[in-house]
GURO-269370 format. One record per residue (C-alpha): residue number from 1; residue in one letter; y, z, x. Coordinates in Angstrom, 2 decimals. Example, Ala and Ser with C-alpha at 12.3 -4.5 7.8 and 13.67 -1.06 7.14 Angstrom:
BEGIN
@i->1; aa->A; north->-4.50; up->7.80; east->12.30
@i->2; aa->S; north->-1.06; up->7.14; east->13.67
! end
This chain:
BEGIN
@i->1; aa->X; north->0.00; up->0.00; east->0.00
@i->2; aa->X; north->2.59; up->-0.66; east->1.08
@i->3; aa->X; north->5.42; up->2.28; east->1.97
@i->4; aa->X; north->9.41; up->1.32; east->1.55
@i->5; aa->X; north->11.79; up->3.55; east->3.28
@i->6; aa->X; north->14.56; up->5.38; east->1.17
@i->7; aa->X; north->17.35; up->3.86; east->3.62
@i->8; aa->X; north->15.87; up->0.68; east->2.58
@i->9; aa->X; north->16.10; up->1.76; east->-1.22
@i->10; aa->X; north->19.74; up->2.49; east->-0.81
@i->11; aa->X; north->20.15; up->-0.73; east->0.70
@i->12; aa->X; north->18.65; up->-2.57; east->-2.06
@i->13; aa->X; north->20.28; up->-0.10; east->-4.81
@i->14; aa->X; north->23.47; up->-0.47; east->-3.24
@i->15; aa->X; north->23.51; up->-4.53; east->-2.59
@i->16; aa->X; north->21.99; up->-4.90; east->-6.35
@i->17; aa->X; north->24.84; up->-2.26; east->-7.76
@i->18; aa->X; north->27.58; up->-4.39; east->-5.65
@i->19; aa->X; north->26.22; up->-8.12; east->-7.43
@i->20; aa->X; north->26.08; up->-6.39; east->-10.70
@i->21; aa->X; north->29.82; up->-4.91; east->-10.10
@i->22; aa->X; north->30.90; up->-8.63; east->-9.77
@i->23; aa->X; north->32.08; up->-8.83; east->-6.09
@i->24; aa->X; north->34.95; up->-5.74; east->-6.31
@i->25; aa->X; north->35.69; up->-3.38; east->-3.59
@i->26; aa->X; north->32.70; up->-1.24; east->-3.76
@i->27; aa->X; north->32.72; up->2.21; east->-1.78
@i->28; aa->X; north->30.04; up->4.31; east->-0.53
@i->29; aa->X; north->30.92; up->7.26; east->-2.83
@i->30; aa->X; north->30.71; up->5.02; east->-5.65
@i->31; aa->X; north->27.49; up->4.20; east->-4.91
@i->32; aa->X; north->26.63; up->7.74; east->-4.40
@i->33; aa->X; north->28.03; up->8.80; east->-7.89
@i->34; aa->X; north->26.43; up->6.31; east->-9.78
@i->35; aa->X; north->22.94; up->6.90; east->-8.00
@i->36; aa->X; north->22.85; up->10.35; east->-7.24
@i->37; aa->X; north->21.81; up->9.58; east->-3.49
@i->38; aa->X; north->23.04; up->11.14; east->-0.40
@i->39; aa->X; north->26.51; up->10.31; east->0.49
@i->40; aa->X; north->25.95; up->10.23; east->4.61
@i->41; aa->X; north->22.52; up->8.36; east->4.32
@i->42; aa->X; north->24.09; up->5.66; east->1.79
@i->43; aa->X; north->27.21; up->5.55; east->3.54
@i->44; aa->X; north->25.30; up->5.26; east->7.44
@i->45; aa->X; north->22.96; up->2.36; east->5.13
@i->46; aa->X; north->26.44; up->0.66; east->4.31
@i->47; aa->X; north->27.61; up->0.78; east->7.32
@i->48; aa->X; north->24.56; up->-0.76; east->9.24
@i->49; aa->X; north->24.66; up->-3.92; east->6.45
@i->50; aa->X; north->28.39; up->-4.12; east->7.62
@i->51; aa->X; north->27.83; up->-3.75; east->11.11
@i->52; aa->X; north->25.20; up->-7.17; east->10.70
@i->53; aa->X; north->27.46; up->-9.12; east->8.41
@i->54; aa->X; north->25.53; up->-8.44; east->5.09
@i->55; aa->X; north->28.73; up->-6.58; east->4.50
@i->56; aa->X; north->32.50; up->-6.73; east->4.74
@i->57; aa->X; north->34.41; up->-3.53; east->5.16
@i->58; aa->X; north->38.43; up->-3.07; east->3.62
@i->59; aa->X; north->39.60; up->-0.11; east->5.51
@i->60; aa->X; north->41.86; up->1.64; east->3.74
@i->61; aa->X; north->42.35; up->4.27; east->0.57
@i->62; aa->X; north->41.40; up->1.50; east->-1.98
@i->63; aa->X; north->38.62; up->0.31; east->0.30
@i->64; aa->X; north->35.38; up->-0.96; east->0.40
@i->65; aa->X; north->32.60; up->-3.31; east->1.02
@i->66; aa->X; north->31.75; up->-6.36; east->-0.41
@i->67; aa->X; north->28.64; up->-8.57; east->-0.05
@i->68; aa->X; north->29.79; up->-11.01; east->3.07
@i->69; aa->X; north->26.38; up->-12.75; east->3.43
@i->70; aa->X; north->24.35; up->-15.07; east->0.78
@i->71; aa->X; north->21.54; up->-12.82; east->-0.39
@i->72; aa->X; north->18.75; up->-15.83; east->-0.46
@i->73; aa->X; north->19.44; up->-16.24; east->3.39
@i->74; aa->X; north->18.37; up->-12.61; east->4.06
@i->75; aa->X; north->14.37; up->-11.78; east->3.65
@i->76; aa->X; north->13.46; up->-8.39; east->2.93
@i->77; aa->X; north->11.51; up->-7.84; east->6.19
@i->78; aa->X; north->15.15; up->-8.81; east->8.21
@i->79; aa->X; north->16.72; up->-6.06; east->5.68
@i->80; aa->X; north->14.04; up->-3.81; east->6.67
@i->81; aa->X; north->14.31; up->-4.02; east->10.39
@i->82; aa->X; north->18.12; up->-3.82; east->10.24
@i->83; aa->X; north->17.66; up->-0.46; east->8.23
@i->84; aa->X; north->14.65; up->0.71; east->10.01
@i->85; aa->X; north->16.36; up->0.06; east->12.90
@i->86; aa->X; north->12.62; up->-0.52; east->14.66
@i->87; aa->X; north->10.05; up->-3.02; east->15.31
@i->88; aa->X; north->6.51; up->-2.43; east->14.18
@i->89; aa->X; north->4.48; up->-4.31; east->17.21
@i->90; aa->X; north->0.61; up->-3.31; east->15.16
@i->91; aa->X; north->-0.07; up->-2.02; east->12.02
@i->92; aa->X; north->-2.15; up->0.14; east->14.12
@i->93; aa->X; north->0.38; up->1.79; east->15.77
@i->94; aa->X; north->2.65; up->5.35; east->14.64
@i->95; aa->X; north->5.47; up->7.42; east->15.61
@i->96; aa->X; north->2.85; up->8.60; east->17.89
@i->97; aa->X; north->1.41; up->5.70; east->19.34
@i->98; aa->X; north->-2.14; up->3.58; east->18.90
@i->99; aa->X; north->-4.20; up->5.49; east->16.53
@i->100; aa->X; north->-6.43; up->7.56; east->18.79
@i->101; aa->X; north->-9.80; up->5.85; east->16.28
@i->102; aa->X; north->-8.48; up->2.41; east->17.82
@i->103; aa->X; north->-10.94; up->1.46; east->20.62
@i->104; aa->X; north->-13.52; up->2.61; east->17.98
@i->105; aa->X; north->-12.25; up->1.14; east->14.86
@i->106; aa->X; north->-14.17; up->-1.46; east->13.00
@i->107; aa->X; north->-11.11; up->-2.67; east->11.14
@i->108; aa->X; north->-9.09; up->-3.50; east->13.54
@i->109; aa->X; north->-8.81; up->-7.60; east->13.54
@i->110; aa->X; north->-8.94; up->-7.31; east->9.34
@i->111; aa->X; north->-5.83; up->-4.46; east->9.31
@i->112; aa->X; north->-3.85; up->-7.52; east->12.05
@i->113; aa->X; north->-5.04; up->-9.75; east->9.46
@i->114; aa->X; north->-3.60; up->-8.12; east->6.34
@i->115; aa->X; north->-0.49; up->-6.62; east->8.41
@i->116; aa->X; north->0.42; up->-10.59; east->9.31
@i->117; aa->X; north->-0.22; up->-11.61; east->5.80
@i->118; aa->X; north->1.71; up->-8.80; east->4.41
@i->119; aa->X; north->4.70; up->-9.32; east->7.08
@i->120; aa->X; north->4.90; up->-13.25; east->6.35
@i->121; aa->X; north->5.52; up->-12.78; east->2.66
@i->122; aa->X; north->7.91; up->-10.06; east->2.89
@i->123; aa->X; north->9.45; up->-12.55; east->5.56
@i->124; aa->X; north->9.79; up->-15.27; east->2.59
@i->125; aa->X; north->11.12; up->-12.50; east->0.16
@i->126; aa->X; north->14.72; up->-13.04; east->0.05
@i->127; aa->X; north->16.71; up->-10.12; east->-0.80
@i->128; aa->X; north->18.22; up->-12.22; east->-4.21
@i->129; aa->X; north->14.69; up->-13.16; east->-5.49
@i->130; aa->X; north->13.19; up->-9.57; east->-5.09
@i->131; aa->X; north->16.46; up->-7.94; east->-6.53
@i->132; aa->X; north->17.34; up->-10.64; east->-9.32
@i->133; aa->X; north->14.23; up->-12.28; east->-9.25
@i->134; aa->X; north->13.17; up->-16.34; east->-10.69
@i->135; aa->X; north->16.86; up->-16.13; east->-12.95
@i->136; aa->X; north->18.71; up->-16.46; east->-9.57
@i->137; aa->X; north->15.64; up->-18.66; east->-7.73
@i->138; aa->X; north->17.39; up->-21.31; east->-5.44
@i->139; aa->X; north->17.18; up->-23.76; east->-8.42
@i->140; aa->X; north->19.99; up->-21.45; east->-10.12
@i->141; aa->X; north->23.63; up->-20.37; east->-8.78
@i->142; aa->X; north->24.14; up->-16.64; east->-8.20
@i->143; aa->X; north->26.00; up->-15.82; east->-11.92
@i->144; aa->X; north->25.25; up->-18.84; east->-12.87
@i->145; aa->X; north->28.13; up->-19.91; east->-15.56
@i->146; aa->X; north->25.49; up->-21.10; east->-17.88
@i->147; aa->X; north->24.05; up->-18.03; east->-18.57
@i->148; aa->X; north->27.37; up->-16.73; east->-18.61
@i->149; aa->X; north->28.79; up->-19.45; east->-21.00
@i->150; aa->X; north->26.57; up->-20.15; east->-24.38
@i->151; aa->X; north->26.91; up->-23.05; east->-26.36
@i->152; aa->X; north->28.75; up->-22.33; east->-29.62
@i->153; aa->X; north->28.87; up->-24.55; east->-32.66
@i->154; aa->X; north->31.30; up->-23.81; east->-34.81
@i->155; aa->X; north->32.37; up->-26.42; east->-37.65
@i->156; aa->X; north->30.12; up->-29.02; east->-36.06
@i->157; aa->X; north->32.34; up->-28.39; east->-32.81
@i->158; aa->X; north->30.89; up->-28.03; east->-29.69
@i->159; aa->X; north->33.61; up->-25.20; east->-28.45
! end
């Protein structure tokens, strides 16, 4: 199963709260107060997506962030890493090191298997299609007018 880090859940909550908001200033407090999450971890989260251009920071009393980067360009596994902050070399591997059942292990080659597997879709997993999934695919716009805009026929009259 697979295990996603809280930083990277306030990454996603805060990127999806941001699209939702429409492209205003958004600040880390806000965030904060609408999620109930930590301020400092959702405010160090922001700042990491601003310090890699996923984010744009307005300095100031009235500022913000706003998204800076086109959501289908970034995969989920990029997001991760830039969160994370680290790079898993084997699934086998911990905080600790190689699992000390490695040279023993039977599973080895299938766990590589399934880790590369795993690693590859989350690497085609853009951050758009996992937050707004197939109604913002590449096929649509992000906000797409037309789903904004119905048809109305009023009189006959297309208005």
């Amino acid at each position: 199963m697979l295990k996603v880090n809280k930083k990277v859940e306030y990454a996603l909550m805060a990127l999806k709260f941001m699209v939702e908001k429409g492209g205003d200033l958004t600040s880390a407090r806000e965030v904060c107060d609408h999620f109930k999450t930590p301020f400092d971890t959702t405010a160090k989260v922001m700042q990491v997506m601003n310090s890699h251009d996923i984010l744009s920071s307005v300095k100031g009393i009235k500022g913000g962030y706003t998204i800076s980067a086109d959501l289908s360009e970034i995969s989920y596994l990029k997001l991760a890493r830039i969160i994370e902050a680290k790079e898993v070399k084997s699934i086998c591997q911990t905080n600790k090191g190689l699992c000390e059942l490695h040279c023993d292990c039977n599973i080895v080659n299938p766990m590589s298997t399934l880790s590369e597997k795993l690693n590859q879709f989350l690497n085609s997993l853009s951050i758009q299609e996992l937050l707004f999934g197939e109604e913002f695919s590449d096929t649509n716009q992000l906000c797409p007018i037309k789903d904004i805009v119905k048809d109305f026929t009023t009189n006959g009259t297309q208005v």
